[in-house]
C-alpha positions as CSV (number, residue, x, y, z in Angstrom):
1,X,0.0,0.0,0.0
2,X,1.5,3.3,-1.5
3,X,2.0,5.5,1.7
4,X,-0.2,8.7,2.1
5,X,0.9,11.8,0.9
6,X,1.2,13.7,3.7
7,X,3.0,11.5,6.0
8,X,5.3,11.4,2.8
9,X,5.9,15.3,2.9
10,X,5.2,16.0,6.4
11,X,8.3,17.1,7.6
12,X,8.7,19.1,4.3
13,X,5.0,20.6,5.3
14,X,6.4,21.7,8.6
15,X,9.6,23.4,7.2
16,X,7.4,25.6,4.8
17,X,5.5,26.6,7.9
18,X,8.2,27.3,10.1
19,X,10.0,29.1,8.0
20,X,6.9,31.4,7.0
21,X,6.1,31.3,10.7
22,X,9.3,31.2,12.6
23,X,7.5,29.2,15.4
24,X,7.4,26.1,15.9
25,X,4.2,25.4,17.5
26,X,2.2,27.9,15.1
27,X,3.5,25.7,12.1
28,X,2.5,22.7,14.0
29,X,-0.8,23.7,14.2
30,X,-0.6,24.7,10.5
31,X,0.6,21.6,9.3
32,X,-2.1,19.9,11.4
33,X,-5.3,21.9,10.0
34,X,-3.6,20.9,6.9
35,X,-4.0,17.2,7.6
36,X,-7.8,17.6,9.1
37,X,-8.3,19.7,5.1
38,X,-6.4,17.2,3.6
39,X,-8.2,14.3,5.1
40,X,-11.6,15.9,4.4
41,X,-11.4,15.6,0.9
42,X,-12.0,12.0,0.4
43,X,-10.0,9.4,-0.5
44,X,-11.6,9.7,-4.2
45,X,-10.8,13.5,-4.9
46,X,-7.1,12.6,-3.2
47,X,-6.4,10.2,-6.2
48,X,-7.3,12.6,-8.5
49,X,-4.6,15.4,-7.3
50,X,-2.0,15.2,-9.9
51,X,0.8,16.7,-7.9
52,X,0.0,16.0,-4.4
53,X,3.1,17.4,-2.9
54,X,2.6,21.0,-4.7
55,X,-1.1,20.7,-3.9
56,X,0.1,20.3,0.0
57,X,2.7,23.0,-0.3
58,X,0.3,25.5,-1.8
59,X,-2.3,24.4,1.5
60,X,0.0,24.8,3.8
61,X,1.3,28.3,2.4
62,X,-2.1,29.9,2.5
63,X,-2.7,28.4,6.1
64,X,0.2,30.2,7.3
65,X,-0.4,33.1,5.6
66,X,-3.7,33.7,7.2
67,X,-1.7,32.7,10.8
68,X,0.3,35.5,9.9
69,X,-2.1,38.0,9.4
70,X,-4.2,36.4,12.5
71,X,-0.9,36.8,14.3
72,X,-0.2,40.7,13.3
73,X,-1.8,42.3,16.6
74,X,0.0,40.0,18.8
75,X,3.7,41.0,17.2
76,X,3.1,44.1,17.7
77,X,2.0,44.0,21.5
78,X,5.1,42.4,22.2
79,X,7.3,43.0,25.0
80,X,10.6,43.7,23.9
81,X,12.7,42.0,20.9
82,X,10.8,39.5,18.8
83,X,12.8,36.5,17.7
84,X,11.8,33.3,16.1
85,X,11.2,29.9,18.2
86,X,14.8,28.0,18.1
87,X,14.8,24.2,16.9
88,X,17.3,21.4,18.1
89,X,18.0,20.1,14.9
90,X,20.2,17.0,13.6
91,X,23.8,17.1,12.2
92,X,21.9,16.3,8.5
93,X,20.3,19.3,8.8
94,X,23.6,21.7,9.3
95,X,25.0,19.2,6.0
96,X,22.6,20.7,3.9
97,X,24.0,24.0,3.8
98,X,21.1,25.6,2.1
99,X,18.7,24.5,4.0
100,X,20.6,25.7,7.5
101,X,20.9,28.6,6.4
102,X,16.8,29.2,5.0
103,X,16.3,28.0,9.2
104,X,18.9,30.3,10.6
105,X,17.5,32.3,13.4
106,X,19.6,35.1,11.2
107,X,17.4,34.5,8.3
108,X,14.5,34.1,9.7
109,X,14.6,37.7,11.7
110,X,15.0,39.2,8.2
111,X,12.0,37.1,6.6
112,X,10.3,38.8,9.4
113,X,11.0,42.3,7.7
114,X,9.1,41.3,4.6
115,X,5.5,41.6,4.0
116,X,2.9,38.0,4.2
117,X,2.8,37.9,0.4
118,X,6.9,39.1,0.0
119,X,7.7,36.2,2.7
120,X,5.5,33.5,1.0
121,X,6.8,34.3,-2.4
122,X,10.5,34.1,-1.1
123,X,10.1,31.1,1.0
124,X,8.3,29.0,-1.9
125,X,10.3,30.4,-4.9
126,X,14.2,30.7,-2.8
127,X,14.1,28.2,-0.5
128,X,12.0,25.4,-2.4
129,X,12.6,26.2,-5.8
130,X,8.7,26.3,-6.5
131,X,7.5,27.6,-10.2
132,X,6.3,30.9,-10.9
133,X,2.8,29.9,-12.0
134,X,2.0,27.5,-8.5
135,X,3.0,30.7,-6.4
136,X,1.1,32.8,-8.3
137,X,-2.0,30.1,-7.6
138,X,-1.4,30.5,-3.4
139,X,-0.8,34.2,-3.0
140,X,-3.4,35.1,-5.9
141,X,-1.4,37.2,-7.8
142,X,-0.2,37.2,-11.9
143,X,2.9,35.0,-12.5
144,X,4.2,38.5,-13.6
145,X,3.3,40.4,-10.7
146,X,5.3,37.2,-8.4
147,X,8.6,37.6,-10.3
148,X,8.3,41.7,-9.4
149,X,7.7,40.4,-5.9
150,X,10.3,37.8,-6.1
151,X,13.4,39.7,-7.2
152,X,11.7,42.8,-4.0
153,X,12.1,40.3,-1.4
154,X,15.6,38.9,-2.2
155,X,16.9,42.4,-2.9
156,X,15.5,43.2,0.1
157,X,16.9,40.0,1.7
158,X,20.1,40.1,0.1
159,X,21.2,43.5,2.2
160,X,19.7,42.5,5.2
161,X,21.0,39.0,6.0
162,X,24.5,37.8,7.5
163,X,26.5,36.0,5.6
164,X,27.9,33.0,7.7
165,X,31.4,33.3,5.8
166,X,33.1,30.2,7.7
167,X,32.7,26.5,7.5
168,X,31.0,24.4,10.4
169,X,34.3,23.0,11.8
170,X,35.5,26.6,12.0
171,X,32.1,28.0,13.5
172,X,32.0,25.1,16.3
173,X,35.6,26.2,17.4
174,X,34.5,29.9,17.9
175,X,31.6,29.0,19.9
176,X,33.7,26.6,21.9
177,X,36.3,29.7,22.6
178,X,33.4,31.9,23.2
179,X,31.5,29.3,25.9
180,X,34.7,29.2,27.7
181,X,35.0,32.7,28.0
182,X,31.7,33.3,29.3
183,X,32.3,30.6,31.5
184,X,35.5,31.8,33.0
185,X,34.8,35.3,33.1
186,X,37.6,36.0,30.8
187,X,36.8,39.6,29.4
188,X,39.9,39.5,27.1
189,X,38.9,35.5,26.0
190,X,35.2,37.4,25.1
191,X,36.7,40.4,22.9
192,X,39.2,38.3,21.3
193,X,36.2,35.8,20.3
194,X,33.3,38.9,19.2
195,X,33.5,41.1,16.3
196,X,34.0,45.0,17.1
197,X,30.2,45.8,16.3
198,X,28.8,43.2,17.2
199,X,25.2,42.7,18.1
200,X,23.2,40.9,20.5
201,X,19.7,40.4,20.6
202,X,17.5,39.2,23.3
203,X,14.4,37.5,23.8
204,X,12.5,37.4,26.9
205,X,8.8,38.2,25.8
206,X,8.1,40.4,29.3
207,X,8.0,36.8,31.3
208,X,12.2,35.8,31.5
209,X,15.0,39.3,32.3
210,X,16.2,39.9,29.1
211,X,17.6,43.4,27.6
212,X,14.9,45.0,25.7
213,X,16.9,46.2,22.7
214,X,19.9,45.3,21.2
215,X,23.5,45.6,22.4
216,X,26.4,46.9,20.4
217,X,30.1,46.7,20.5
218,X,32.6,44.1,21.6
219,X,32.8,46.0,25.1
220,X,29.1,46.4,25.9
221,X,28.2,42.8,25.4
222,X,31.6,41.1,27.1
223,X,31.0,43.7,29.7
224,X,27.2,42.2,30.1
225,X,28.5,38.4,29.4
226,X,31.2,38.4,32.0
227,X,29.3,38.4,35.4
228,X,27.6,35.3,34.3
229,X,30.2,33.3,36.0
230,X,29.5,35.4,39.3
231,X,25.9,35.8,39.5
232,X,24.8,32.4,37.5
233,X,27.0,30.2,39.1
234,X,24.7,27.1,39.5
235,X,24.0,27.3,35.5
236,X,25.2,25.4,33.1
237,X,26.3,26.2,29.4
238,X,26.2,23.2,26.5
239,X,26.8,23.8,23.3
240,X,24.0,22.2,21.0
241,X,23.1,22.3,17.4
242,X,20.2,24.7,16.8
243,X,18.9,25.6,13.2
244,X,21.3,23.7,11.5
245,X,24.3,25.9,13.3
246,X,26.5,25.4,16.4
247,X,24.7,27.1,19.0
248,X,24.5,26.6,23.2
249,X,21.7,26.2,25.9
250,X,22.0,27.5,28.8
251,X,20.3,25.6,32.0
252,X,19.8,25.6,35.4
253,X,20.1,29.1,36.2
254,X,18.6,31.2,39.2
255,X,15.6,32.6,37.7
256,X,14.6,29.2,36.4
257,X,14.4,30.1,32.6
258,X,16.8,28.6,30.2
259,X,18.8,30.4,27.5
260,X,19.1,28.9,23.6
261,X,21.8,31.1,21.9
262,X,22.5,31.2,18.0
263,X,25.5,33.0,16.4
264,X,26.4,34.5,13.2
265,X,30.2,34.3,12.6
266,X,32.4,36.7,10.0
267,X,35.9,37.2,9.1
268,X,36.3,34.1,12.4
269,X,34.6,35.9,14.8
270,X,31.1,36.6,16.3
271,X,29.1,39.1,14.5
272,X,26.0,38.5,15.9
273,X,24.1,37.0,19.2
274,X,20.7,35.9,19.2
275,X,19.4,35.0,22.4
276,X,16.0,33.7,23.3
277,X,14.8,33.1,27.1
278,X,11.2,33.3,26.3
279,X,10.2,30.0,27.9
280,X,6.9,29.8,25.5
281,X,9.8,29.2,22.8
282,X,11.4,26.8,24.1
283,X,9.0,24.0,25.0
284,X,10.4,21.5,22.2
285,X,13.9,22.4,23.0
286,X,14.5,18.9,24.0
287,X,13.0,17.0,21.1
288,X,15.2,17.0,17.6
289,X,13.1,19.1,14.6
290,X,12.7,16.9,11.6
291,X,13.1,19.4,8.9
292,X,13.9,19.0,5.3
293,X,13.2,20.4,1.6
């Protein structure tokens, strides 16, 4: 017995969503009202889809995009920095080097930037390499007016995204030096390990301390790194794979809210610090993300 569809693509459903979404449990419950749709068709109409992995893809696009929309208020009430839900993902994942860096927690905050229709339209055309004519079908616009939209969103992209500009050995040696440093205390281990202008981001959502806007310069974030050793001394840091990059988790500290942290590396240092202690967002922490194109 041929095996259904959409146990065939689900993982490729739930990267579609996620990426559109940048949460994890929004594009769960995307990819499952796409199952309930999916399954309400009948067994007869199913047989007659022709191309039932673009007929999925375009279901599950305009799902998220009306989650998006449904989501708008809520973004902009807020509290503080807004960054996407970080995934534990698999060594396969970081491998497909395209497809780590469409999941980056880098990328992701730019998609963010773009308009529903500009993100969509990106996502489907950049990421999964979907034909002009089926996008045109989920976002309702002319195949024309999707390659004007197309080539907005990756210019729009294009100046807006890190570059991760060294290989994975490399990267996982940086966050190494930079975990120790943090751990020690060592200011001079930290600014040898970040980038002058660097930037770091936190996530707290108004529930877990976190700074409400960004930090900049080497100085400014070792400075606020290098107590952690002092005033978190029961917490641990491990370094884990998170969106297909070398990242770390930080546990047991004395607030009780763990930390996942994502880099962006340049030139062999730290450019950029993304982390998120909004503990809404890190519920599936423990369990791997089966992702794939």
């Amino acid at each position: 017995m041929a095996e259904d569809p959409f146990v065939a693509h689900r993982r490729l459903l739930f990267t579609v969503a996620y990426e559109m979404l940048g949460s994890a449990a929004d594009a769960e419950d995307v990819v499952q009202d796409t199952w309930l749709r999916w399954d309400t068709i009948g067994d007869a109409a199913r047989t007659e889809v022709r191309d039932p992995r673009a007929f999925l893809v375009r279901m599950v696009t305009r799902k998220a995009l009306d989650r998006i929309r449904a989501n708008a208020r809520r973004r902009e009430e807020y509290v503080g920095e807004w960054l996407p839900e970080p995934l534990l993902t698999a060594p396969d994942v970081a491998d497909d080097v395209e497809l780590a860096e469409s999941v980056s927690i880098a990328m992701l905050t730019v998609l963010e930037t773009l308009s529903p229709t500009e993100r969509a339209v990106f996502v489907l055309r950049e990421v999964f390499d979907t034909p002009y004519d089926e996008i045109a079908d989920v976002v309702g616009k002319s195949p024309a007016a999707v390659r004007q939209i197309g080539h907005r969103a990756r210019a729009h992209v294009a100046a807006r995204r890190p570059r991760m500009e060294v290989g994975r050995g490399e990267q996982q040696a940086v966050v190494e030096r930079f975990l120790g440093a943090v751990t020690e205390g060592d200011l001079q281990g930290l600014l040898d390990v970040l980038a002058p202008d660097v930037v770091l981001v936190a996530d707290g959502g108004g529930i877990a301390q976190a700074v409400r806007n960004p930090v900049v310069g080497a100085k400014k974030v070792a400075n606020l790194l290098r107590p952690f050793s002092r005033f978190a001394p029961t917490a641990e840091i491990r370094p884990v794979l998170l969106n297909g990059a070398p990242g770390a988790r930080v546990v047991g500290t004395d607030d009780g809210y763990d930390t996942a942290i994502s880099f962006v590396m340049e030139q062999g240092r730290i450019s950029r610090i993304y982390a998120v202690r909004n503990p809404a967002k890190l519920t599936r922490i423990d369990v791997e993300a089966t992702i794939s194109r």
